[in-house]
N, CA, C, O and CB atoms as a CASP TS submission, in Angstrom:
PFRMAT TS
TARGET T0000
AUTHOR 0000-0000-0000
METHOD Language model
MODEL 1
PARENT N/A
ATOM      1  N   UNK     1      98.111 117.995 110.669  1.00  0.00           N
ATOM      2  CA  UNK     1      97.133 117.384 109.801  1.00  0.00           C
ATOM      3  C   UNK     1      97.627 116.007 109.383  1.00  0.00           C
ATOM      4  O   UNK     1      98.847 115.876 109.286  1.00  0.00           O
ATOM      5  CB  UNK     1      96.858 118.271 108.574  1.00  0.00           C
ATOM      6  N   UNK     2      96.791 114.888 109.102  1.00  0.00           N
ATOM      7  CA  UNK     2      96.986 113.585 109.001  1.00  0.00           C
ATOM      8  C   UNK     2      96.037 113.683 108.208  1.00  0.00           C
ATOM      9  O   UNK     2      94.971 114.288 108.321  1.00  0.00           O
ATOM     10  CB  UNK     2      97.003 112.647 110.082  1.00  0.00           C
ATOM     11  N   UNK     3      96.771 112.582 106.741  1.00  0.00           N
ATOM     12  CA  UNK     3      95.749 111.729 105.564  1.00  0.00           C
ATOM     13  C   UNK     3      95.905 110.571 105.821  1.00  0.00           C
ATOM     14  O   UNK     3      97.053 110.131 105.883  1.00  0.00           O
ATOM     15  CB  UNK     3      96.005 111.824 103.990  1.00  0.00           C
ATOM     16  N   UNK     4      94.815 109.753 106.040  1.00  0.00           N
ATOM     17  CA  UNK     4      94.578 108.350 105.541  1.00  0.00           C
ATOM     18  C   UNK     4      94.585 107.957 104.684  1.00  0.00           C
ATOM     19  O   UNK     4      93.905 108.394 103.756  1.00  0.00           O
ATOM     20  CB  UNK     4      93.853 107.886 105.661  1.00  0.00           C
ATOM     21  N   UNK     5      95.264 107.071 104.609  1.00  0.00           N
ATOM     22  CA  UNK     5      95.849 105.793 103.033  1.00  0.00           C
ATOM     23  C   UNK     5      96.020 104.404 102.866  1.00  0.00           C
ATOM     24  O   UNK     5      97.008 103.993 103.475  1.00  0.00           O
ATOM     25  CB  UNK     5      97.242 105.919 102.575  1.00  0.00           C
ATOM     26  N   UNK     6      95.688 103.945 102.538  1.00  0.00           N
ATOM     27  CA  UNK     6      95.358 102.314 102.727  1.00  0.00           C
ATOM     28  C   UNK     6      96.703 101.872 101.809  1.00  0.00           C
ATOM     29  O   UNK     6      97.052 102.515 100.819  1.00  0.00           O
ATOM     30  CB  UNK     6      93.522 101.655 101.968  1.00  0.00           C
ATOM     31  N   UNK     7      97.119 101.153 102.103  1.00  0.00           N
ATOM     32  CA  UNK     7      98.544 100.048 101.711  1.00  0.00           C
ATOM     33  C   UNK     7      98.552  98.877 102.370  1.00  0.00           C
ATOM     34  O   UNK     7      98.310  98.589 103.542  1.00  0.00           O
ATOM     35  CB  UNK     7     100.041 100.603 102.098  1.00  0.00           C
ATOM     36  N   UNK     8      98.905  98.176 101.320  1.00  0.00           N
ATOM     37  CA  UNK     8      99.108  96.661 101.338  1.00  0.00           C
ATOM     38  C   UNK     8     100.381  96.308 101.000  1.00  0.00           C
ATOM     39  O   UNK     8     101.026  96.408  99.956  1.00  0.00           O
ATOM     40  CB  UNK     8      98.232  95.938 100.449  1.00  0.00           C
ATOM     41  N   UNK     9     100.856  95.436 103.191  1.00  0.00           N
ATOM     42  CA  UNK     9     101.496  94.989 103.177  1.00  0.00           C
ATOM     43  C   UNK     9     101.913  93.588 102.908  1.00  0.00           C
ATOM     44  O   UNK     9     101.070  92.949 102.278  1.00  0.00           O
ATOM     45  CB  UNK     9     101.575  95.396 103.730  1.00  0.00           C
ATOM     46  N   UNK    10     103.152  92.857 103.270  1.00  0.00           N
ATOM     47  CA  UNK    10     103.170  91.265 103.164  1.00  0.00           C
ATOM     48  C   UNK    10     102.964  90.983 104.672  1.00  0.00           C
ATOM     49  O   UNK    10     103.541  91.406 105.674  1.00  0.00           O
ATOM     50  CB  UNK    10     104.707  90.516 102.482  1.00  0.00           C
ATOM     51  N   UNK    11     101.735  89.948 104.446  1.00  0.00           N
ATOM     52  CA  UNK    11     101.715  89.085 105.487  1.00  0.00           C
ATOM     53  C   UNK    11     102.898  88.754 107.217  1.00  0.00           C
ATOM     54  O   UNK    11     102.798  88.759 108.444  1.00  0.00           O
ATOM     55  CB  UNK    11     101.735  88.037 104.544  1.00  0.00           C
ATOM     56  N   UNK    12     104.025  88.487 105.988  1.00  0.00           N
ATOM     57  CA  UNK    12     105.028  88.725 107.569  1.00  0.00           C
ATOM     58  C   UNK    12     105.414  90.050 108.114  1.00  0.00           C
ATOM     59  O   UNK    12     105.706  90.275 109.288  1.00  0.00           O
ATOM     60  CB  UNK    12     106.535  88.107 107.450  1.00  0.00           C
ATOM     61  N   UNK    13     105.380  90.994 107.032  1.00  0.00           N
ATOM     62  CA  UNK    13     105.887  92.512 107.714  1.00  0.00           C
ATOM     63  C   UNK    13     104.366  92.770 108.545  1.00  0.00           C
ATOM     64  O   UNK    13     104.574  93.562 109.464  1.00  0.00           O
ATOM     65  CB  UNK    13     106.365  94.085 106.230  1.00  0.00           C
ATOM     66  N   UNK    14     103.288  92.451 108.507  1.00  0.00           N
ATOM     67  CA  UNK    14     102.255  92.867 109.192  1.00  0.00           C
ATOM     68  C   UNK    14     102.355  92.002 110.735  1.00  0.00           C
ATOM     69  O   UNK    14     102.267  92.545 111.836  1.00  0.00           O
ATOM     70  CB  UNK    14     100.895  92.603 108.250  1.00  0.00           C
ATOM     71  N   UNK    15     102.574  90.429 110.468  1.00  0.00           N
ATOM     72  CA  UNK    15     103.207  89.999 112.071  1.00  0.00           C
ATOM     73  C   UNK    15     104.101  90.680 112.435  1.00  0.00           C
ATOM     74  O   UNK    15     103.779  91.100 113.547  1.00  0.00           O
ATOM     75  CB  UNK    15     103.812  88.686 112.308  1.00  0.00           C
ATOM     76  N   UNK    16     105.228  91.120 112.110  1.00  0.00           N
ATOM     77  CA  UNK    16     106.007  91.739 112.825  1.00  0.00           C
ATOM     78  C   UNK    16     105.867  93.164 113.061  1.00  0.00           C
ATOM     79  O   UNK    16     106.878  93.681 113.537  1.00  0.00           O
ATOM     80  CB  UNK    16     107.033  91.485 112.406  1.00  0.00           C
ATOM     81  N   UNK    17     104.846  93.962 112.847  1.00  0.00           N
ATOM     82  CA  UNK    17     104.952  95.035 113.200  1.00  0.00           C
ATOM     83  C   UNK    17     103.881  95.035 113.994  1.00  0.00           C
ATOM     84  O   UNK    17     103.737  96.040 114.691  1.00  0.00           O
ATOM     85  CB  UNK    17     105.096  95.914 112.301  1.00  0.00           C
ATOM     86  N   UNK    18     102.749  93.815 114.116  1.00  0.00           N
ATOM     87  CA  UNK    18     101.997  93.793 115.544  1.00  0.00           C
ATOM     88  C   UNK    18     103.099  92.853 116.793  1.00  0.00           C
ATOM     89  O   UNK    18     102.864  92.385 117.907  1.00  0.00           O
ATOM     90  CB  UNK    18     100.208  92.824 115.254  1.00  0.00           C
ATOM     91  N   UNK    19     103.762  92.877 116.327  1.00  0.00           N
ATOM     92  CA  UNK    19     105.002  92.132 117.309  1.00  0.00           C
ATOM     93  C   UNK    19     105.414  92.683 118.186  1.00  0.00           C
ATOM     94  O   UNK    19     105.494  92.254 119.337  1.00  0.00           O
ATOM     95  CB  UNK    19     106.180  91.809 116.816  1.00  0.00           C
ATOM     96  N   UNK    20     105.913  94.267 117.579  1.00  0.00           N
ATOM     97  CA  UNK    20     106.304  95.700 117.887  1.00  0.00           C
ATOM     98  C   UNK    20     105.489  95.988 118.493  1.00  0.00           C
ATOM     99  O   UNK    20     105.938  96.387 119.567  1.00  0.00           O
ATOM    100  CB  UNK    20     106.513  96.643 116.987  1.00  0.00           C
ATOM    101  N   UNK    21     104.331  96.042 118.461  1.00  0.00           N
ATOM    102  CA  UNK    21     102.854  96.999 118.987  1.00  0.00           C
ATOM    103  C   UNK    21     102.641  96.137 120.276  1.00  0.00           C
ATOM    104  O   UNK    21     102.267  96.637 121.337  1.00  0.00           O
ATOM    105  CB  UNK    21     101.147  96.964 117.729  1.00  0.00           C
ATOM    106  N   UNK    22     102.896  94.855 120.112  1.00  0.00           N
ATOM    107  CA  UNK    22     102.440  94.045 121.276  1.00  0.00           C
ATOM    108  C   UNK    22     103.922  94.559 122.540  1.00  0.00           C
ATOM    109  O   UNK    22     103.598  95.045 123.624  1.00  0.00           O
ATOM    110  CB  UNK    22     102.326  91.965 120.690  1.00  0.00           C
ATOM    111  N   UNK    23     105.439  94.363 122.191  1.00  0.00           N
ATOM    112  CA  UNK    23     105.957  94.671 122.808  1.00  0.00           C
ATOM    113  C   UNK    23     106.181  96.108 123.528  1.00  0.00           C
ATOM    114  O   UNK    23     106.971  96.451 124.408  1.00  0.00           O
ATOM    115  CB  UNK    23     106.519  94.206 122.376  1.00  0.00           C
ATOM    116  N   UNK    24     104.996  96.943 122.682  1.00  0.00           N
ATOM    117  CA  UNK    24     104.842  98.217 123.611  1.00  0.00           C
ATOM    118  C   UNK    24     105.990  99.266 122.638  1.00  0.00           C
ATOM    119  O   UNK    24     106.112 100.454 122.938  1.00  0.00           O
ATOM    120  CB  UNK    24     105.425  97.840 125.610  1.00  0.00           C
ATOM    121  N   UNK    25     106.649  98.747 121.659  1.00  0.00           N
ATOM    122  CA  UNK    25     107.674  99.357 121.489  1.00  0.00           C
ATOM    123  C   UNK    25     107.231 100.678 120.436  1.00  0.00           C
ATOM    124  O   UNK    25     107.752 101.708 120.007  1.00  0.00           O
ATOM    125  CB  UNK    25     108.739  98.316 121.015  1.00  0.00           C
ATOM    126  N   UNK    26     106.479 100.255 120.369  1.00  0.00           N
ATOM    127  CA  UNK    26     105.505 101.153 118.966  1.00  0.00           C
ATOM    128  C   UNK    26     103.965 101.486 119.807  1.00  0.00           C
ATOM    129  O   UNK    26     103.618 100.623 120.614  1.00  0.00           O
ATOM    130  CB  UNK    26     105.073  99.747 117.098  1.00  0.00           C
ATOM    131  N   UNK    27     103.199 102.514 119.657  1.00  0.00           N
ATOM    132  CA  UNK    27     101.691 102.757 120.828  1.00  0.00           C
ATOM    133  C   UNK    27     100.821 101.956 119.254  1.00  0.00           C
ATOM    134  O   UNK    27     100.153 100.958 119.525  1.00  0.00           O
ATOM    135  CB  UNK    27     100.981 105.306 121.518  1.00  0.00           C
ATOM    136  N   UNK    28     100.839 102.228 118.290  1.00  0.00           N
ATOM    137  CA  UNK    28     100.088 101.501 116.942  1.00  0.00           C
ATOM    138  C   UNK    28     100.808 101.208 115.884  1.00  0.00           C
ATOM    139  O   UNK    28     101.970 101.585 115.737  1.00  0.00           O
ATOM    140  CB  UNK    28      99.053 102.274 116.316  1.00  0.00           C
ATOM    141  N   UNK    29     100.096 100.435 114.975  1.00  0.00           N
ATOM    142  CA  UNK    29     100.822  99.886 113.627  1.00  0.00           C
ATOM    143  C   UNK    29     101.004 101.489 112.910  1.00  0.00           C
ATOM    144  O   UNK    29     102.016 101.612 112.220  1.00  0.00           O
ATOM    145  CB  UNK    29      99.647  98.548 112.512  1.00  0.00           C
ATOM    146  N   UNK    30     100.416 102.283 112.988  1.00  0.00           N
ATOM    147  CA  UNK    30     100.217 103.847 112.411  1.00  0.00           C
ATOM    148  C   UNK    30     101.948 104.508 112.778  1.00  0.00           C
ATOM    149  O   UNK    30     102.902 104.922 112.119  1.00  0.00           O
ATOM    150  CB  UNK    30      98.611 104.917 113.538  1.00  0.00           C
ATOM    151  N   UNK    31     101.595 104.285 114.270  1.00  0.00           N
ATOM    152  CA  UNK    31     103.201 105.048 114.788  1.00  0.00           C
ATOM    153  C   UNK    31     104.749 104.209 114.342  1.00  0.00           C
ATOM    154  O   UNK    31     105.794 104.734 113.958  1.00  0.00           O
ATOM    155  CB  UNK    31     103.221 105.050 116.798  1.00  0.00           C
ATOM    156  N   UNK    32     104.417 102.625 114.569  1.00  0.00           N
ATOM    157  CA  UNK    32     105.627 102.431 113.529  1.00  0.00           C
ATOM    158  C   UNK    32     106.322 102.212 112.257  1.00  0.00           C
ATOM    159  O   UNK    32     107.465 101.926 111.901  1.00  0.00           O
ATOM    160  CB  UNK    32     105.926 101.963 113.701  1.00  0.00           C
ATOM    161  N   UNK    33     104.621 102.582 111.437  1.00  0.00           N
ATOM    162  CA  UNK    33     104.704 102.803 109.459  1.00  0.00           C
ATOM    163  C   UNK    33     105.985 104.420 109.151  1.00  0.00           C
ATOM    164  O   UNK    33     106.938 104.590 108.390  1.00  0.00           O
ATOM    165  CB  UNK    33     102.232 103.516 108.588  1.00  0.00           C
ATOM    166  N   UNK    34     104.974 105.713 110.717  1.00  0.00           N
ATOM    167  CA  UNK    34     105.433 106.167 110.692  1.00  0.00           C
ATOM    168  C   UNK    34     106.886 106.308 110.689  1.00  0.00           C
ATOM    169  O   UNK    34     107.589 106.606 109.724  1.00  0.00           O
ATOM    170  CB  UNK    34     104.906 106.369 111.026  1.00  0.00           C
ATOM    171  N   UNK    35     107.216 106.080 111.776  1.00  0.00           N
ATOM    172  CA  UNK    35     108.759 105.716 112.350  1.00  0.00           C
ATOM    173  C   UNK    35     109.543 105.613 111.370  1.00  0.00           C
ATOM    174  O   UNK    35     110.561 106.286 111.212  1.00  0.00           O
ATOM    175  CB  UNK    35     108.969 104.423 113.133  1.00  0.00           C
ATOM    176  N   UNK    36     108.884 104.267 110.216  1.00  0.00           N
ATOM    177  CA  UNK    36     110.145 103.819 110.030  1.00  0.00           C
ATOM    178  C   UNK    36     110.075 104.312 108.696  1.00  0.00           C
ATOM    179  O   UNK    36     111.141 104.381 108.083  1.00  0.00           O
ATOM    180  CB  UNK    36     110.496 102.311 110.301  1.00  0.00           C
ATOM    181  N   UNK    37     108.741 104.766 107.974  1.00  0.00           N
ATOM    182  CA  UNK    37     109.011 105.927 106.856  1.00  0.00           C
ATOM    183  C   UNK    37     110.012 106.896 107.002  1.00  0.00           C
ATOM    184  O   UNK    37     111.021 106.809 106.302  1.00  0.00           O
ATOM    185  CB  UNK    37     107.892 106.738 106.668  1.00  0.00           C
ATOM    186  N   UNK    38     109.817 108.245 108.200  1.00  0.00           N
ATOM    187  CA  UNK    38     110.726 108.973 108.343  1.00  0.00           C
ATOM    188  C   UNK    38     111.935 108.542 108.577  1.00  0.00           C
ATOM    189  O   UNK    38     112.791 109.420 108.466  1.00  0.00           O
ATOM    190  CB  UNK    38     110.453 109.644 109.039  1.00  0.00           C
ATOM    191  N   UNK    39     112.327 107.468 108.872  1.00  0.00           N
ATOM    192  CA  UNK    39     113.785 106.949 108.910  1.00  0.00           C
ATOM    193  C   UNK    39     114.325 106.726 107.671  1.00  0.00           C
ATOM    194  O   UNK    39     115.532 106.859 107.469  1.00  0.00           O
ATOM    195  CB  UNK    39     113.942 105.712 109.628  1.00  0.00           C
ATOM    196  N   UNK    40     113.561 106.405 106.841  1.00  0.00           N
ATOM    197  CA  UNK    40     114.137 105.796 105.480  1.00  0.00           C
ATOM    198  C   UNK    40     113.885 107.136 104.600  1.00  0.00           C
ATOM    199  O   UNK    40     114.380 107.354 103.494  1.00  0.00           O
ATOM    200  CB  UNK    40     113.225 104.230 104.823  1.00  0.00           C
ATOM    201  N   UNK    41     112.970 108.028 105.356  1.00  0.00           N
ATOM    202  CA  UNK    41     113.431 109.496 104.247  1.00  0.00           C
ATOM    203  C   UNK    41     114.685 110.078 104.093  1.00  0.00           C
ATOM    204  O   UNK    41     115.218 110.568 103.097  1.00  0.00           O
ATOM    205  CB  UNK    41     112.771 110.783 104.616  1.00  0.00           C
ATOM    206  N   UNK    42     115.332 109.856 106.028  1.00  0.00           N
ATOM    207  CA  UNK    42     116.365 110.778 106.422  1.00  0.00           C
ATOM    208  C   UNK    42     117.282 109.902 105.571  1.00  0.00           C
ATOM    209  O   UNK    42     117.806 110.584 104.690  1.00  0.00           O
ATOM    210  CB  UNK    42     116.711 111.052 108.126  1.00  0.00           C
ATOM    211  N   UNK    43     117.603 108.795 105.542  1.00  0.00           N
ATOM    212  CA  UNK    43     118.394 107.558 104.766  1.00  0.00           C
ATOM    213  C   UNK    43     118.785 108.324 103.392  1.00  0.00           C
ATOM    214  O   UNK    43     119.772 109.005 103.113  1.00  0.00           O
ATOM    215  CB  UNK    43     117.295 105.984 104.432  1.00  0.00           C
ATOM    216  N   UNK    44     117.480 107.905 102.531  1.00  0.00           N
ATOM    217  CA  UNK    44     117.325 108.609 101.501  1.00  0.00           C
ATOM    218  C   UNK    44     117.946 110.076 101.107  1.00  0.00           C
ATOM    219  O   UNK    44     118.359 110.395  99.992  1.00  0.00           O
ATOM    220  CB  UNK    44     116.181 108.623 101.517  1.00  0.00           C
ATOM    221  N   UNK    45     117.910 110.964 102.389  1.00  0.00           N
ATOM    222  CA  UNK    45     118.185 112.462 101.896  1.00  0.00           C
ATOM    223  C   UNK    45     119.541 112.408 102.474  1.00  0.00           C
ATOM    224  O   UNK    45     120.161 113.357 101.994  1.00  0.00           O
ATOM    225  CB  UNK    45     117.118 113.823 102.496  1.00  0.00           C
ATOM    226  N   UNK    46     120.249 111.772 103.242  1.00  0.00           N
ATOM    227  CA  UNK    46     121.869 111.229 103.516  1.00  0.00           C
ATOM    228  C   UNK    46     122.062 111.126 102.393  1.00  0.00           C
ATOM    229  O   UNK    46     122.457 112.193 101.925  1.00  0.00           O
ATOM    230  CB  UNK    46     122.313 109.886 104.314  1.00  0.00           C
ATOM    231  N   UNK    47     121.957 110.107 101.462  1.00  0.00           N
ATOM    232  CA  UNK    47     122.428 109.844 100.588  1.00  0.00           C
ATOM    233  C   UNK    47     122.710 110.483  99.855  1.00  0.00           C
ATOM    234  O   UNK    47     123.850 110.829  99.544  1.00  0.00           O
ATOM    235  CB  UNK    47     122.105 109.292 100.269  1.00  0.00           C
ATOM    236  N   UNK    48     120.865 111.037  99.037  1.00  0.00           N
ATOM    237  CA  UNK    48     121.188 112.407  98.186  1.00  0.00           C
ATOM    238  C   UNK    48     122.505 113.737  98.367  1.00  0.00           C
ATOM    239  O   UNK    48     123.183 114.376  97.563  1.00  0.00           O
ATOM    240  CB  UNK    48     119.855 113.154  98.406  1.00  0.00           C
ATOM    241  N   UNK    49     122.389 113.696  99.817  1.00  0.00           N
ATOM    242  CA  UNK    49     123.678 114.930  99.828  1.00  0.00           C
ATOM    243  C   UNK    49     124.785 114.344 100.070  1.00  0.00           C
ATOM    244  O   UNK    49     125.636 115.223  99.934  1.00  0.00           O
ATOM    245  CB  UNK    49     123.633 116.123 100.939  1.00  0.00           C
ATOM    246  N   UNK    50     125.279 113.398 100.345  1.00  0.00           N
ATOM    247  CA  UNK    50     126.658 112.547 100.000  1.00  0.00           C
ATOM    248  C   UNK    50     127.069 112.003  98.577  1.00  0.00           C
ATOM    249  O   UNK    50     128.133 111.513  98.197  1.00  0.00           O
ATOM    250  CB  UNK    50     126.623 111.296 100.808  1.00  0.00           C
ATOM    251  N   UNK    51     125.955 112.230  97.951  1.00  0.00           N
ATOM    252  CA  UNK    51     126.731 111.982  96.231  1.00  0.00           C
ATOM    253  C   UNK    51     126.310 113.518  95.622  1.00  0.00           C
ATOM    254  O   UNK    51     126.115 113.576  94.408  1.00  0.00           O
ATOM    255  CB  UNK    51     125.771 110.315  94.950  1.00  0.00           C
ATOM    256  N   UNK    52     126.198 114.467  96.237  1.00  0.00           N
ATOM    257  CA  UNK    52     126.382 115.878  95.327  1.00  0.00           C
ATOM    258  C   UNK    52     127.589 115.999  96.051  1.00  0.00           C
ATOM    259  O   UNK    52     128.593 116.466  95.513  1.00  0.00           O
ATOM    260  CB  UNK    52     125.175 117.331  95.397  1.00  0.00           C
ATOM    261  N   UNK    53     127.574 115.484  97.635  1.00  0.00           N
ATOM    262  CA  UNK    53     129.666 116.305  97.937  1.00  0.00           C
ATOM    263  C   UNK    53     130.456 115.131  97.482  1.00  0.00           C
ATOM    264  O   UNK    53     131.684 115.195  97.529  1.00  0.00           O
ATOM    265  CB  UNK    53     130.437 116.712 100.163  1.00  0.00           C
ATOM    266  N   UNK    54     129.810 113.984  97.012  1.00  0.00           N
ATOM    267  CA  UNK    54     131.018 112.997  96.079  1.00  0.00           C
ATOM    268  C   UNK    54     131.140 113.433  94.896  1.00  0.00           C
ATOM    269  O   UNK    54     132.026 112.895  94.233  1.00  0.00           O
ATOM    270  CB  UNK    54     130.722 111.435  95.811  1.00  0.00           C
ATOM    271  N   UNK    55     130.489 114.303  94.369  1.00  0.00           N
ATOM    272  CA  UNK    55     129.976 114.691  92.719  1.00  0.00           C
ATOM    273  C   UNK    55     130.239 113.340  92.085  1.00  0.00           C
ATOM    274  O   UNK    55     129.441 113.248  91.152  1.00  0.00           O
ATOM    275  CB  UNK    55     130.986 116.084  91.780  1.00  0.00           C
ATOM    276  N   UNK    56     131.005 112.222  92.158  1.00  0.00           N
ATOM    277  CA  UNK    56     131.047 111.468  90.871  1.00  0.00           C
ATOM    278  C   UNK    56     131.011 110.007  91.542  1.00  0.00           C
ATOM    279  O   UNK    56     130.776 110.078  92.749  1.00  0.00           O
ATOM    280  CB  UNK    56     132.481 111.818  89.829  1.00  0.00           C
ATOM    281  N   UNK    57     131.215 108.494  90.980  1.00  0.00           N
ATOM    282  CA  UNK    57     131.493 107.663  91.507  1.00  0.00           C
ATOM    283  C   UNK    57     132.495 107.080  92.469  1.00  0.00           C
ATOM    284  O   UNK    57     133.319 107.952  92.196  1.00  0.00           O
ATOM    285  CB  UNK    57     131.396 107.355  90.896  1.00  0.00           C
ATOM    286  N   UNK    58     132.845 106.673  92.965  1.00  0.00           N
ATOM    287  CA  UNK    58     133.817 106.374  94.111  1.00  0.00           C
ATOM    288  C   UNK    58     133.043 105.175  94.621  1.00  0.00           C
ATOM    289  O   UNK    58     131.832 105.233  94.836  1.00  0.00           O
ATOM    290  CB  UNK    58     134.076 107.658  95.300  1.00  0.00           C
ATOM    291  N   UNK    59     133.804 104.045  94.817  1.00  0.00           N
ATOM    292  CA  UNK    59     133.337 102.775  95.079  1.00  0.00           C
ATOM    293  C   UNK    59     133.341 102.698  96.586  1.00  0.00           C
ATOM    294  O   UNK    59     132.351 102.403  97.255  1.00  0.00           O
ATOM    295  CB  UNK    59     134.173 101.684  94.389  1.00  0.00           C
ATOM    296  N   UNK    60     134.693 103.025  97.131  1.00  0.00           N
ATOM    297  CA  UNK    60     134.929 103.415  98.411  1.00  0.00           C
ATOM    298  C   UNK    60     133.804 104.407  99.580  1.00  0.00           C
ATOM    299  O   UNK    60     133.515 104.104 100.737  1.00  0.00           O
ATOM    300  CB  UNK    60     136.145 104.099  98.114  1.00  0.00           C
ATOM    301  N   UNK    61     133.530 105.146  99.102  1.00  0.00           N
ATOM    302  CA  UNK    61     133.102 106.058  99.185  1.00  0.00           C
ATOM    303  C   UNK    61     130.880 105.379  99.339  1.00  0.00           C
ATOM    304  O   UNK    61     130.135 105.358 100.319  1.00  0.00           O
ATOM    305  CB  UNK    61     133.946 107.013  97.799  1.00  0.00           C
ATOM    306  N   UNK    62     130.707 105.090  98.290  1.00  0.00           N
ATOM    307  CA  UNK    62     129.358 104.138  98.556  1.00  0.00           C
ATOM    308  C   UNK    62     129.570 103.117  99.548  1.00  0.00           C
ATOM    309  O   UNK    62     128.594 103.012 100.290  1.00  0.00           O
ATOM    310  CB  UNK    62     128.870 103.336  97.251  1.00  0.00           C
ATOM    311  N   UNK    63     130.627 102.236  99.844  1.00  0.00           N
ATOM    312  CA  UNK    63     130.353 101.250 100.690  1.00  0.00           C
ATOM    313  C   UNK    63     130.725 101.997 101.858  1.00  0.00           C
ATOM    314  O   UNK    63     130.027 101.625 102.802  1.00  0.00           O
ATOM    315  CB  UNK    63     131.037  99.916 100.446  1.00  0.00           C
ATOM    316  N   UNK    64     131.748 103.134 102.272  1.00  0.00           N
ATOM    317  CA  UNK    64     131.173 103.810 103.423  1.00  0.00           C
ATOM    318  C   UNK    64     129.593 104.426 103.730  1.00  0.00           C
ATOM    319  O   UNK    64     128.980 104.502 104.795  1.00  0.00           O
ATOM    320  CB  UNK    64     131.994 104.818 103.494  1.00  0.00           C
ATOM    321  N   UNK    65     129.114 104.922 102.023  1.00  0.00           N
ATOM    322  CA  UNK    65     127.750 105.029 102.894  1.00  0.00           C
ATOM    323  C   UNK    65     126.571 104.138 102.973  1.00  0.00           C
ATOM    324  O   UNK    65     125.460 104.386 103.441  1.00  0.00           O
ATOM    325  CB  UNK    65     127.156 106.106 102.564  1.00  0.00           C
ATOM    326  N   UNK    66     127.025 103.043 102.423  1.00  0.00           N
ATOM    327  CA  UNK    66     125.968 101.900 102.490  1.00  0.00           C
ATOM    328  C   UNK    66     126.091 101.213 103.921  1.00  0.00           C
ATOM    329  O   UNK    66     125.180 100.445 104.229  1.00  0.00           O
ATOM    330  CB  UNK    66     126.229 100.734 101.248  1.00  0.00           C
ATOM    331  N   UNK    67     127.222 101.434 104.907  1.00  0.00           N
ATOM    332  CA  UNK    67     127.820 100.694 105.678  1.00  0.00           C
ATOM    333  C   UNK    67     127.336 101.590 107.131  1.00  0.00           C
ATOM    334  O   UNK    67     127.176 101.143 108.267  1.00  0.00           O
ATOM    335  CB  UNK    67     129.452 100.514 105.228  1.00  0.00           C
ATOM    336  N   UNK    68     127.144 103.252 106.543  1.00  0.00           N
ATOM    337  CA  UNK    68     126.448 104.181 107.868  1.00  0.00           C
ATOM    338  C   UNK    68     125.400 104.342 108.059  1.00  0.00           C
ATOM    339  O   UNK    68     125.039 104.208 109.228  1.00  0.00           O
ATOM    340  CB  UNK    68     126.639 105.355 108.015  1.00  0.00           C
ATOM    341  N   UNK    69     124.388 104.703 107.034  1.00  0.00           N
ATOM    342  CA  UNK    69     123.033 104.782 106.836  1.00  0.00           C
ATOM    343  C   UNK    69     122.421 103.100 106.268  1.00  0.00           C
ATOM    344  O   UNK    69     121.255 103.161 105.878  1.00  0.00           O
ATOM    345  CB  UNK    69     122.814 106.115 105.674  1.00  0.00           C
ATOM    346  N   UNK    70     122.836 102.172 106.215  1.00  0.00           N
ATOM    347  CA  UNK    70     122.256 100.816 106.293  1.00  0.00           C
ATOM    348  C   UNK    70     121.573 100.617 104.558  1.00  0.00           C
ATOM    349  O   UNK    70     121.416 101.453 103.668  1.00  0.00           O
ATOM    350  CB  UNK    70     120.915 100.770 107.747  1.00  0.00           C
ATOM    351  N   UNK    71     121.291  99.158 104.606  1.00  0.00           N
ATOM    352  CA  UNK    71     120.613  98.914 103.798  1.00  0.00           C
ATOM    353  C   UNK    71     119.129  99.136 102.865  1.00  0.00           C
ATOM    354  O   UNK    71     118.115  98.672 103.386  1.00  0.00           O
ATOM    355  CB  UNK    71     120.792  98.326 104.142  1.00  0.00           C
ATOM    356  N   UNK    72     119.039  99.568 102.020  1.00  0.00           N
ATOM    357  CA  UNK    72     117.642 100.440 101.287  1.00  0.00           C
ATOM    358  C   UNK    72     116.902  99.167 101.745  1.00  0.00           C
ATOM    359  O   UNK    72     117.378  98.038 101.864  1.00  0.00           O
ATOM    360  CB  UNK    72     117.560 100.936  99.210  1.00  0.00           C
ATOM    361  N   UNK    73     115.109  99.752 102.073  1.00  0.00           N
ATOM    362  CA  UNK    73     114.894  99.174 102.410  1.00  0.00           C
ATOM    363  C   UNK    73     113.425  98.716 100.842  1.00  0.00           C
ATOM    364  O   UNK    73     112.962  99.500 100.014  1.00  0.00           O
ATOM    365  CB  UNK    73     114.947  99.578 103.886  1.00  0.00           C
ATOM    366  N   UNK    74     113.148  97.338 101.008  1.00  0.00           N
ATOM    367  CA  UNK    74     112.829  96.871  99.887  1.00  0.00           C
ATOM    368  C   UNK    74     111.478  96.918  99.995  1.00  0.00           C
ATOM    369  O   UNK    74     110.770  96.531  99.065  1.00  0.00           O
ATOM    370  CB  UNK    74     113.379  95.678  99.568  1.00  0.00           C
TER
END
């Protein structure tokens, strides 16, 4: 099952993701919203379970996982 939802992007993230679509690398703008949502969930849920087995702060420890799973995306 699929819901439709309307969102508004910026101007350049919309060139570049018909950029993608044009290079074939993506079949629609739909399949690489998708894509790159579920990427930034799995990101997201990395994280979450690397600071319950860090239980506390560790500086070290964040810039290893900022450095594996990449930058949040804005």
């Amino acid at each position: 099952m699929t819901t439709q939802i309307a969102v508004r992007l910026p101007d350049d993230l919309v060139v570049a993701l018909d950029e993608v679509v044009a290079r074939g690398a993506a079949t629609d703008r739909a399949d690489m919203v998708i894509r790159a949502l579920r990427r930034e969930l799995r990101r997201q849920r990395a994280i979450t379970d690397l600071d319950r087995i860090n239980g506390d702060d560790d500086a070290e420890l964040d810039a290893w996982i900022s450095h594996v799973v990449g930058p949040a995306v804005d």
